[in-house]
VOKE-321655 format. One line per field, with one value per residue: x, y, z of N, C-alpha, C in turn; chain. Coordinates in Angstrom, 3 decimals, m for minus. Example, Ala and Ser with C-alpha at 12.3 -4.5 7.8 and 13.67 -1.06 7.14 Angstrom:
<kolses>
npx <- 13.190,12.850
npy <- m5.690,m2.250
npz <- 7.800,7.080
capx <- 12.300,13.670
capy <- m4.500,m1.060
capz <- 7.800,7.140
cpx <- 13.200,12.900
cpy <- m3.300,0.030
cpz <- 7.800,7.870
c <- A,A
</kolses>
This chain:
<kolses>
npx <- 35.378,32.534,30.546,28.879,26.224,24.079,24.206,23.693,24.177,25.047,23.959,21.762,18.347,16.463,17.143,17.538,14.626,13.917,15.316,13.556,11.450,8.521,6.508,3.972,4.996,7.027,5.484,4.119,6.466,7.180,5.125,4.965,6.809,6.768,4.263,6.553,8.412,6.497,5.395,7.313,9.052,11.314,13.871,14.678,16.651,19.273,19.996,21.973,21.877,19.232,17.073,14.987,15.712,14.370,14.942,16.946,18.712,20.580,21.523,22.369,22.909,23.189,24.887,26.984,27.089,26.482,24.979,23.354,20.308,17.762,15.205,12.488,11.070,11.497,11.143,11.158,10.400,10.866,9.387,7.006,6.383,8.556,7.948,9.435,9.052,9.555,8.571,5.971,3.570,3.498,2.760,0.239,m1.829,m3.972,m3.543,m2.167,m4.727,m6.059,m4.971,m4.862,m5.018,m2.229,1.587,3.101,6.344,8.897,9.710,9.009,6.542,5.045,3.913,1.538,0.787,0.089,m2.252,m3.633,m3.184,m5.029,m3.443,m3.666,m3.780,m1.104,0.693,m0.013,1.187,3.836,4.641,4.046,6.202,8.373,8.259,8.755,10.945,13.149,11.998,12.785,15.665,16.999,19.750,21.542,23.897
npy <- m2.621,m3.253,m2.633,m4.219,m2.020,m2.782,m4.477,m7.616,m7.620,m7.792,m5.719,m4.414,m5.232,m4.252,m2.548,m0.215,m0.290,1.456,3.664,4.804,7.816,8.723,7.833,6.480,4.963,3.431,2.161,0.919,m0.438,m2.489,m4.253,m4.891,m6.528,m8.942,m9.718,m10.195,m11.810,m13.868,m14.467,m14.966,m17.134,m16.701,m15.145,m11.189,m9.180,m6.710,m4.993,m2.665,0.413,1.051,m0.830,m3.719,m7.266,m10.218,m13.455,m14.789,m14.295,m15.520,m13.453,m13.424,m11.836,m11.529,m10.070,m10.342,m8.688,m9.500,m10.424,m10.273,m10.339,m9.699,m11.352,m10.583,m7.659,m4.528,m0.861,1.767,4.526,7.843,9.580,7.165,4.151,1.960,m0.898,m3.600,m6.052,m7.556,m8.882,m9.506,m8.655,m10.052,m12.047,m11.938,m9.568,m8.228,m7.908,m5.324,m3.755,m5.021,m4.789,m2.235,1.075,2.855,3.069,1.968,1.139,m0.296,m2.760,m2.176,m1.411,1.446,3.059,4.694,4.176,1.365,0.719,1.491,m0.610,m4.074,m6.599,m9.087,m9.797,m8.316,m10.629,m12.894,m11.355,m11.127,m13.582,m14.267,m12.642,m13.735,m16.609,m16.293,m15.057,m16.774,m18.705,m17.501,m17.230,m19.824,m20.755,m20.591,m18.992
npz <- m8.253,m7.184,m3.912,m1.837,m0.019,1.812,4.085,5.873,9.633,13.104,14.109,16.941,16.436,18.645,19.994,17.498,16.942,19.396,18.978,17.292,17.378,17.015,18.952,17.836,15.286,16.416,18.218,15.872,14.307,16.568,16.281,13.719,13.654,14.893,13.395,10.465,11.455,12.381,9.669,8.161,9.954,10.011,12.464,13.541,12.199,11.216,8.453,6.838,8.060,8.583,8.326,8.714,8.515,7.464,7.006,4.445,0.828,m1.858,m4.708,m8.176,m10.693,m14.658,m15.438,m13.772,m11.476,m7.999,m4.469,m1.626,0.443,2.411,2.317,3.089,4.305,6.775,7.496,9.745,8.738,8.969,7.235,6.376,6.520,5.614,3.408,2.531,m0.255,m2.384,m5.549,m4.506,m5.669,m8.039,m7.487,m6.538,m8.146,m7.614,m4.419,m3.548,m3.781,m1.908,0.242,1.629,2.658,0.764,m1.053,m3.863,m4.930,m6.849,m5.664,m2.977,m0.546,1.082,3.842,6.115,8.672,10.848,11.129,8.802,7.185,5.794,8.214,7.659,4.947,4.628,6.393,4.331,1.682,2.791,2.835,0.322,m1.450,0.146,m0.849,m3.421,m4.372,m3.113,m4.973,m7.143,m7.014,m6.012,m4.626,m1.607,m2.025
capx <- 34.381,30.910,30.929,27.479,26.303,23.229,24.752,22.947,25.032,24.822,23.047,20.208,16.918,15.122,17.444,17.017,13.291,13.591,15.545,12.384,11.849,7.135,5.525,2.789,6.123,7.834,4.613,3.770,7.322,7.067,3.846,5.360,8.382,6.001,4.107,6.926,8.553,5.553,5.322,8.303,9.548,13.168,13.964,14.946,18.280,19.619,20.524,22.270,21.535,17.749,16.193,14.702,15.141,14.057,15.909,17.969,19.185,21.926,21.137,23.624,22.429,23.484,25.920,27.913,26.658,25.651,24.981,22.668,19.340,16.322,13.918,11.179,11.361,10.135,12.301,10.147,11.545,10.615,8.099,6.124,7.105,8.714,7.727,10.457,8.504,10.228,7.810,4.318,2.437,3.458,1.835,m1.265,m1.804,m5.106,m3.004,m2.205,m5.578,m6.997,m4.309,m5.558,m4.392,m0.631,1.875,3.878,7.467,9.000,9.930,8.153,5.281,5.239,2.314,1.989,0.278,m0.253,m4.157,m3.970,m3.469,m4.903,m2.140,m3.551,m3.046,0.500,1.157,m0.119,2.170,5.183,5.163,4.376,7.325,9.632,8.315,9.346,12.799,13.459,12.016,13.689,17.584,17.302,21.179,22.061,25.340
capy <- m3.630,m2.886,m2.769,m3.584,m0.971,m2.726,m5.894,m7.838,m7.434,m8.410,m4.876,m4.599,m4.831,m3.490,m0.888,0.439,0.524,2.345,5.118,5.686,9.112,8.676,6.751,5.420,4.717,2.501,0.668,m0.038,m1.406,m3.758,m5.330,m5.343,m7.526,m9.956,m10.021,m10.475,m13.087,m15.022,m15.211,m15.608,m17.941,m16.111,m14.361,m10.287,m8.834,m5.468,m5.026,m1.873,1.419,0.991,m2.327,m4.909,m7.933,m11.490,m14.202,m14.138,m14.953,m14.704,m12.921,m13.119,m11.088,m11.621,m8.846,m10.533,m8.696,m10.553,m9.882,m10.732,m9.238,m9.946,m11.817,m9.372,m6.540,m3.084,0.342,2.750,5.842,9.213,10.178,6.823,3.128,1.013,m2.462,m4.538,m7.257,m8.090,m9.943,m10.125,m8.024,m10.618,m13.608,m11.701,m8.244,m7.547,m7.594,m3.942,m3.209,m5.381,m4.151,m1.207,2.542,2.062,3.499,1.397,1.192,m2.008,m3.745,m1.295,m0.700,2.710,2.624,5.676,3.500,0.045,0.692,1.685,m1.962,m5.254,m7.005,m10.491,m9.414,m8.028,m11.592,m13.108,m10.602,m11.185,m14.912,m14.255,m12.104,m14.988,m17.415,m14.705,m14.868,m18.467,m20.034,m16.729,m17.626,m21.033,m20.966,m19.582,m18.675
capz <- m7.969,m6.271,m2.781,m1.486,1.199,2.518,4.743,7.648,10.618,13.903,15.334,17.871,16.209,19.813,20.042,16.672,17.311,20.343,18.928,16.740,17.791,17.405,19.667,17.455,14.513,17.312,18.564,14.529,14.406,17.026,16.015,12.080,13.705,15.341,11.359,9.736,12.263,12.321,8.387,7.370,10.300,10.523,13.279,12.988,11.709,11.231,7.368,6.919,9.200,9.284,7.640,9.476,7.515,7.728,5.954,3.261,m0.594,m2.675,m5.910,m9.237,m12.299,m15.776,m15.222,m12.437,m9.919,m6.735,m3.479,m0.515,0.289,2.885,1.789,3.228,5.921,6.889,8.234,10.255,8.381,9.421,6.620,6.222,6.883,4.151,3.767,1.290,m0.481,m3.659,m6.292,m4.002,m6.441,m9.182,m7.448,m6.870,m8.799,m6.163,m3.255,m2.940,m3.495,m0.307,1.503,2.639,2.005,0.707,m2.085,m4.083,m5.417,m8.072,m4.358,m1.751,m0.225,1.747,4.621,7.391,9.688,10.251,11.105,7.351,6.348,6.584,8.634,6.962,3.908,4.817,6.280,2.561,0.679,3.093,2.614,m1.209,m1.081,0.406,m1.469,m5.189,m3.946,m2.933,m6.369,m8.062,m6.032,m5.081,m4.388,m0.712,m2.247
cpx <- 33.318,30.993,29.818,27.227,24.815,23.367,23.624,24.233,24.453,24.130,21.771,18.959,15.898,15.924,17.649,15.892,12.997,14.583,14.475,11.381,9.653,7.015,4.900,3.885,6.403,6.429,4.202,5.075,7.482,6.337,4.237,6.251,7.685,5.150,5.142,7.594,7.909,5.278,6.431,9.518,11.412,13.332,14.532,16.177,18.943,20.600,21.152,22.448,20.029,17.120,15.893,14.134,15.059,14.435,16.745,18.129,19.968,21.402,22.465,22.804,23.890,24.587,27.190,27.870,25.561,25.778,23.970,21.883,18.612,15.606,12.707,12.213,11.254,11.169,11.016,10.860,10.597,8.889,6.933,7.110,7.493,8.624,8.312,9.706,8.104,9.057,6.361,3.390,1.931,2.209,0.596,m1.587,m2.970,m4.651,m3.047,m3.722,m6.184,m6.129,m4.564,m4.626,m2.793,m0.479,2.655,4.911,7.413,9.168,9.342,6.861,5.398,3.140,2.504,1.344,0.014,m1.833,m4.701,m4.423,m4.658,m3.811,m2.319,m2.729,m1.865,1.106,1.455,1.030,3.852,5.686,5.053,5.771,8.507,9.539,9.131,10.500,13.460,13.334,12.898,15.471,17.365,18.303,20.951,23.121,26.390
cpy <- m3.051,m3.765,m2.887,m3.432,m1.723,m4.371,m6.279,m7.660,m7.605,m6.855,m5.052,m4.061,m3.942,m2.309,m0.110,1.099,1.234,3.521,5.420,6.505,8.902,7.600,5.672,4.610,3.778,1.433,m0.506,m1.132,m3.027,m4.910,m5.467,m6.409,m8.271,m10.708,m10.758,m11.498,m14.120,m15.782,m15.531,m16.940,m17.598,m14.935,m12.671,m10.438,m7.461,m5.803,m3.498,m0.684,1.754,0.324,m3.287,m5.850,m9.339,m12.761,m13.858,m14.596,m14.295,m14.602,m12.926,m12.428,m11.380,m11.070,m9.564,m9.969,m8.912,m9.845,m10.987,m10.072,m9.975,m10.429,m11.246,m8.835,m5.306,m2.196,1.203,4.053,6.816,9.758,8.818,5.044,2.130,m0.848,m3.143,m6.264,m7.419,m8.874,m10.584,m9.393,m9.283,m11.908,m13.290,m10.364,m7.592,m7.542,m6.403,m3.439,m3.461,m5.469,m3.317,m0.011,2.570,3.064,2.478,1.641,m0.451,m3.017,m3.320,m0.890,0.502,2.899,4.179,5.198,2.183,m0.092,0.950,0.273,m2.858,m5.715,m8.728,m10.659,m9.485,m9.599,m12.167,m12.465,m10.975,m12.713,m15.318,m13.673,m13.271,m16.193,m17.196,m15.830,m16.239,m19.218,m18.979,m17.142,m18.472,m21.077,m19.587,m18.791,m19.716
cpz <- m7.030,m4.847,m1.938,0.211,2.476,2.871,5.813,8.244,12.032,14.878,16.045,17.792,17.299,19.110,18.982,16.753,18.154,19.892,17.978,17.268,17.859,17.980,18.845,16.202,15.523,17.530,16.953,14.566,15.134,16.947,14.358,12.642,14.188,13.637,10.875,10.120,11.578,10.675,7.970,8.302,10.451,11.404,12.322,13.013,11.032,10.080,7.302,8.215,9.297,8.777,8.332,8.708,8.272,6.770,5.126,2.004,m0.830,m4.019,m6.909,m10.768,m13.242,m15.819,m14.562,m11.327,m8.970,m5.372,m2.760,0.155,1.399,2.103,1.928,4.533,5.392,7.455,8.773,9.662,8.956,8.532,6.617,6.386,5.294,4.415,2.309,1.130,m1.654,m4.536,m5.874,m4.875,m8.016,m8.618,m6.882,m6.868,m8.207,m5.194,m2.824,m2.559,m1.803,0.894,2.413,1.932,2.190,m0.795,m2.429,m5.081,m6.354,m6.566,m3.197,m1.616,0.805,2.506,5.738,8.184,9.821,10.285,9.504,6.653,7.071,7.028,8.290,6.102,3.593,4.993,4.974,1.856,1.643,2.356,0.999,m1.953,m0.907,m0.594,m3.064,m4.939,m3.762,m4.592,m7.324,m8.060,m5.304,m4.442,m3.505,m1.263,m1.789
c <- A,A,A,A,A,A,A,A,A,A,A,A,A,A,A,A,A,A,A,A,A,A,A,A,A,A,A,A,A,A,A,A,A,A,A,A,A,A,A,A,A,A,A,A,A,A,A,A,A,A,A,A,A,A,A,A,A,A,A,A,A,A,A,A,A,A,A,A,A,A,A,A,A,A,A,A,A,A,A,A,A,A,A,A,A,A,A,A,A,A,A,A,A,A,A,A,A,A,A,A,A,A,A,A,A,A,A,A,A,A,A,A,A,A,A,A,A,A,A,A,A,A,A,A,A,A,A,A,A,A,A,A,A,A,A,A,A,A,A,A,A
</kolses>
């Protein structure tokens, strides 16, 4: 049976961000966790060993397998910051563009600065993002 690896858990969102090893990486962080706070209205939460997520759903595919995911949230990784926000491209396919300078994945956006983005925008796409996921997995579990 599938054992899934990427849990919330009760670790310490600061002190994650303060072992992020750049300066200007740690200050983006803290002003993304104030963002993503503020839009999505759920405090932070330490999903795995470096995810900072914000709410939650329970997901069941066709398959049978289910689990439990963030609804949005961001990791300061080493090469470039990841920003998890499931289904915001669908509910408006100009987003990335008036984001600002960005790469994107099927659920990720990948940013190396936040001066890169708009941080409106980002709001917009987080709470488009939460919203995906909610009408996608009504059912907490």
């Amino acid at each position: 049976m599938y054992e899934q690896k990427t849990k919330e858990h009760e670790g310490s969102v600061i002190e994650f961000i303060e072992s992020v090893e750049k300066p200007s990486k740690k200050e983006d962080a803290y002003r993304l966790l104030e963002i993503f706070e503020q839009a999505t209205g759920h405090p932070a939460k330490m999903w795995g060993d470096s995810i900072i997520g914000f709410g939650s759903y329970h997901y069941r595919y066709a398959t049978g397998h289910e689990g439990d995911a963030p609804l949005a949230g961001f990791s300061p990784r080493k090469a470039k910051i990841s920003l998890y926000l499931t289904g915001c491209a669908e509910k408006e396919p100009d987003a990335l563009e008036r984001l600002g300078k960005c790469t994107s994945g099927k659920s990720c956006i990948y940013i190396n600065k936040l001066s890169d983005i708009d941080s409106e925008v980002l709001k917009e796409l987080i709470q488009n993002a939460a919203a995906y996921l909610q009408e996608r997995y009504p059912d907490k579990g």
